[in-house]
N, C-alpha and C positions, 0 to 999 in steps of 0.2 A: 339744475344739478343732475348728473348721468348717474342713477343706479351703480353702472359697471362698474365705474372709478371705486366705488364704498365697498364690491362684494368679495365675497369669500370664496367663488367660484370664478375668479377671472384670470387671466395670464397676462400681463402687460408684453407686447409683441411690438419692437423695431424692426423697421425693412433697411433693405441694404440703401435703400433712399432717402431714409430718416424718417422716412410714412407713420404715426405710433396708432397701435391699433390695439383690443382689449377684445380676447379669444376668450368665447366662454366656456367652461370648464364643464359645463354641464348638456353640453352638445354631446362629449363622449358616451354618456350612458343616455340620453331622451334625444331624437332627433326633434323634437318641437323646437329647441332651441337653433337660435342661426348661431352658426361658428362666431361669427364676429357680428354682434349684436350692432345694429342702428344707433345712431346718437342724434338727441338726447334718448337714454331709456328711460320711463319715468316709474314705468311698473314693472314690474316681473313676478307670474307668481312661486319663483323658488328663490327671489332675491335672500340672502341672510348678510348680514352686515361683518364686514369686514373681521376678525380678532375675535369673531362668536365660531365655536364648535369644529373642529376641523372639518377643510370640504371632501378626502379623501384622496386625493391625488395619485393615486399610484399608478398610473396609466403610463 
């Protein structure tokens, strides 16, 4: 099971190819994070689950 897919900081992203890719959200404020995280993720340590606490978005 991928992390990304469950978090609260993700963006689900389409290519004009049909490519589906999961931007993470938390790349704009911490560069530690890659833009588009590796799959499977199994850890992360700012993962929060999906429908818990807003992630702030306003970028």
């Amino acid at each position: 099971m991928n992390l990304c897919d469950r978090c609260n900081y993700r963006r689900a992203i389409i290519s004009g190819t049909g490519g589906r890719f999961v931007l993470c959200l938390l790349r704009q404020k911490d560069k530690r994070f890659l833009k588009y995280a590796r799959r499977p993720t199994l850890n992360c340590s700012d993962f929060q689950e999906e429908g818990h606490e807003e992630c702030g978005d306003e970028a």
